[in-house]
LODOFI-184841 format. One record per residue (C-alpha): residue in one letter; x, y, z. Coordinates in steps of 0.05 Angstrom, whole numbers, padded with zeros to 5 digits, always signed. Each point is the difference from the previous one (the first is absolute). Layout:
N
aXYZ...
//
This chain:
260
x-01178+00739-00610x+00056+00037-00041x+00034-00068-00024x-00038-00001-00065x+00010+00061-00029x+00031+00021-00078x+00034+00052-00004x-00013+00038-00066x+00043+00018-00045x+00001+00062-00052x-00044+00000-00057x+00042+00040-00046x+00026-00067-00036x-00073-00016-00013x-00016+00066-00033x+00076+00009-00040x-00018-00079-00020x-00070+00016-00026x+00023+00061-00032x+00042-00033-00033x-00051-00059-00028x-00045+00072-00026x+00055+00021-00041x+00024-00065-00034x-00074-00013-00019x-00006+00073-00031x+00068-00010-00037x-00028-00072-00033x-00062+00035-00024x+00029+00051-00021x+00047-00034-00042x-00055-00055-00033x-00043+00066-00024x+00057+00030-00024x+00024-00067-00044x-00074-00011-00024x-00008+00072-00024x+00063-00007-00032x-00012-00067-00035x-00066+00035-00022x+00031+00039-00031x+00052-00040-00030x-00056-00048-00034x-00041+00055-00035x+00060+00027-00026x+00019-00075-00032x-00070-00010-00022x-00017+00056-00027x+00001-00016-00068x-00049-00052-00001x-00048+00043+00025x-00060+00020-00053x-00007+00076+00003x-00065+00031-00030x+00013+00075-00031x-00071+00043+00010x-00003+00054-00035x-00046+00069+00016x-00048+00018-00056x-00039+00059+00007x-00070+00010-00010x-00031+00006-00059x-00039+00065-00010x-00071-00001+00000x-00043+00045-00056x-00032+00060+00025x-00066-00023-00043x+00004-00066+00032x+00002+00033+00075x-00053+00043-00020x-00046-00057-00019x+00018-00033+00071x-00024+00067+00042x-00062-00017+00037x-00068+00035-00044x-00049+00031+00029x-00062-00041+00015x-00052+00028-00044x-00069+00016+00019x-00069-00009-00033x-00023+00065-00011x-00069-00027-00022x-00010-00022+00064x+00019+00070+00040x-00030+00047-00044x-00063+00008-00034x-00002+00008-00068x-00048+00033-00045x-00008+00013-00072x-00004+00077+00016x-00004+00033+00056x-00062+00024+00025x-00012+00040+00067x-00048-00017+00050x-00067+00038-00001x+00019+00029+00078x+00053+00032-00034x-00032+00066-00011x+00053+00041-00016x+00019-00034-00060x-00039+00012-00067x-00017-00058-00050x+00023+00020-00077x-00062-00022-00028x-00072-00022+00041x-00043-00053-00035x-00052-00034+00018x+00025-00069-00003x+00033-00023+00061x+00072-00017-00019x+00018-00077+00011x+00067+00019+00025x+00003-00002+00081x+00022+00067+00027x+00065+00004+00032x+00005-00015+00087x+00021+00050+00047x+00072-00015+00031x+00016-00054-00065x+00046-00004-00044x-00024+00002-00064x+00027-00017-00076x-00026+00005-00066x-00002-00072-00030x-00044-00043-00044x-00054-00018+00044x-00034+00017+00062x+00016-00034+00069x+00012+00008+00079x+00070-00003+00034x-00001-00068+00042x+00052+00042+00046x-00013+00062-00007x+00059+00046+00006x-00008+00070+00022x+00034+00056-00030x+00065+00023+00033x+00072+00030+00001x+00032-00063+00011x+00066-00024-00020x-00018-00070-00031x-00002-00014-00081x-00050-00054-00037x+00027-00025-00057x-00049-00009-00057x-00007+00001-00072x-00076+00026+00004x-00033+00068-00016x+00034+00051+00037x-00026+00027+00078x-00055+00056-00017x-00018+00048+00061x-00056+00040-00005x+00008+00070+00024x-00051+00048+00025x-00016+00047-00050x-00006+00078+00012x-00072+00018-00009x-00021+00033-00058x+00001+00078-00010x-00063+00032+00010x-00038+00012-00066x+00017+00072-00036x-00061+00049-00004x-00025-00003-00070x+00008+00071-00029x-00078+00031-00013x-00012+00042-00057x-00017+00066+00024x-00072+00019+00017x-00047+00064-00019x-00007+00044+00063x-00045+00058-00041x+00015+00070+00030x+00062-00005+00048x-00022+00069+00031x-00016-00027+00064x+00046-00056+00009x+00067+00046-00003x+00038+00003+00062x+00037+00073-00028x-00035+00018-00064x+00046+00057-00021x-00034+00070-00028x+00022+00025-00063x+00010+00068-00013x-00030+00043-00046x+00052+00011-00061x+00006+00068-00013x-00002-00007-00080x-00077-00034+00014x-00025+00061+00048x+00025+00046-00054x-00046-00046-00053x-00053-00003+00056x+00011-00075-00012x-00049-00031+00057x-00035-00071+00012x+00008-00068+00016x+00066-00043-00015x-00007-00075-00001x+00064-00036+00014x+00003-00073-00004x+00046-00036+00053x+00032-00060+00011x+00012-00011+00076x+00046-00065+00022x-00008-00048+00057x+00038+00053+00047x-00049+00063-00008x+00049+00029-00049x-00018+00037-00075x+00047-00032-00053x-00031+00016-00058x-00049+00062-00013x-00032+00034-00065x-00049+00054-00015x-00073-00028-00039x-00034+00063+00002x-00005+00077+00019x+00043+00068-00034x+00062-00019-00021x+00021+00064+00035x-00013-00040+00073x+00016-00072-00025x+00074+00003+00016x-00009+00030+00072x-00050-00051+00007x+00040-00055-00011x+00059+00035+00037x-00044-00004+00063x-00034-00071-00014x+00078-00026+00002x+00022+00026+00064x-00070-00028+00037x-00001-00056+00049x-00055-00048+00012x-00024-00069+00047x+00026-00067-00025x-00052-00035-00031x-00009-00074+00027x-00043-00056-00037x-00002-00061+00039x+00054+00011+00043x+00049+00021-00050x+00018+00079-00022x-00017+00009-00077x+00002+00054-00052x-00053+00055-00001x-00017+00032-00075x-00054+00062+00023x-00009+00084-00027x+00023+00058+00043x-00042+00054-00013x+00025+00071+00002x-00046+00068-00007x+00029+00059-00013x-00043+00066+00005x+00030+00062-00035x-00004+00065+00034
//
C-alpha cells in the first residue's frame, strides 16, 4: 500500500526560482522605458530645427464708444397712447358732475364728448374713445410719446357764496318808537334862562347794527339844537332788515322841550 509513495521535497527553490524570473522581467522593462524616453529625447533635441514654430501674439481689445453702447441698450417699447386714453379737443365734465361749474352756459349742445369717469384723458386734435382704457394711477411705468401732454382734470372748489349787494338806506319817518335807548336831553341852562321851549327835529342816520353815525338838527331854538343832537347821538335802535339783509335807516327824532 505504502510502495508508491513521493516523498516531497521543499518548495523554497520554487519560490527563490520564481522570484527570481519577477525581478529579471522588472529590470528588462525597466531598462527599455528608460532607453526609449531617453532616445525621445535625444531626437527632438536633433530635430528641432526643422520644426516650423508659429509666434501668436496677444492684442487687446479695441475700445468700444460710449455713444455706440448707448445705441445698443435695449429701448423701451413704446405705447400707443391713442389707444389708452381718450382724447378730446377740451375737456368737458360730465353733466353728473355737479360740483363743478361750466364757464359759460349756451344753448347749443357742444359737439365735443364730455370726459369718462375713471379715464385718462388728453387734450388733442380730435375727439375719440380709448380702445384700452387705462385708469388713472400711481404707478411706476412711463409711455413714451411725442403727443399733447397728459391733462387731469381736478375737482374744483365750489364757488363762494354771492356777497350781499349793499342797499341804499331807506326812510323810516319818526324813529321815536323804534329806539331801543332813546337818550333824554337835558334842558341847557342858557335856554331856561331865554325860556327857549319847543320841538327839536334831528335828522339821523342809523346803520345796519342799530347804531347813530351821523346826526344834525333841521329845526327847533338854536338854544336846544345842540343838546338835541347830543342826545340823538348816544341813542340806540333795532336793525332794520329788507329782504333778509340789515340796511340803513334815514328817519327824524323829535324832541319837545317845555320851559318852566
Amino acid at each position: 500500500m505504502f510502495e508508491n509513495l513521493v516523498e516531497s521535497g521543499s518548495h523554497s527553490k520554487d519560490v527563490a526560482r520564481k522570484g527570481s524570473f519577477i525581478l529579471v522581467t522588472f529590470a528588462i522593462y525597466a531598462v527599455f522605458l528608460l532607453t526609449a524616453f531617453v532616445a525621445g529625447i535625444w531626437w527632438s533635441t536633433a530635430n528641432i530645427d526643422q520644426q516650423t514654430l508659429e509666434l501668436t501674439a496677444l492684442i487687446a481689445p479695441v475700445p468700444v464708444p460710449q455713444q455706440q453702447v448707448q445705441k445698443q441698450e435695449a429701448k423701451p417699447e413704446k405705447m400707443e397712447i391713442s389707444k389708452n386714453v381718450d382724447v378730446r379737443k377740451e375737456l368737458i365734465a360730465d353733466v353728473t358732475r355737479a360740483d363743478l361749474v361750466p364757464k359759460t352756459i349756451e344753448s347749443k349742445a357742444s359737439d365735443v364728448p364730455p370726459v369718462r369717469k375713471g379715464v385718462v384723458t388728453m387734450v388733442g386734435s380730435g375727439n375719440s374713445n380709448a380702445v384700452a382704457p387705462m385708469a388713472p394711477g400711481a404707478g411706476t411705468g412711463q409711455i413714451i410719446s411725442s403727443g399733447p401732454a397728459k391733462v387731469v382734470i381736478a375737482d374744483e372748489p365750489p364757488p363762494p357764496p354771492p356777497k350781499p349787494t349793499p342797499h341804499a338806506p331807506i326812510s323810516g319817518g319818526v324813529l321815536n318808537g323804534k329806539a331801543v335807548h332813546l337818550v333824554t336831553p337835558p334842558y341847557p341852562p342858557i335856554a331856561r334862562s331865554a325860556h327857549a321851549a319847543g320841538a327839536v327835529q334831528v335828522q339821523v342816520l342809523i346803520d345796519e347794527n342799530g347804531n347813530v353815525i351821523s346826526a344834525h338838527a333841521m329845526s327847533g331854538h338854536p338854544l336846544l339844537q345842540a343838546a338835541a343832537v347830543a342826545a340823538a347821538r348816544a341813542s340806540k335802535f333795532t336793525p332794520t332788515k329788507l329782504s333778509g339783509q340789515p340796511v340803513k335807516v334815514n328817519g327824524v327824532i323829535i324832541y319837545n322841550f317845555v320851559a318852566q
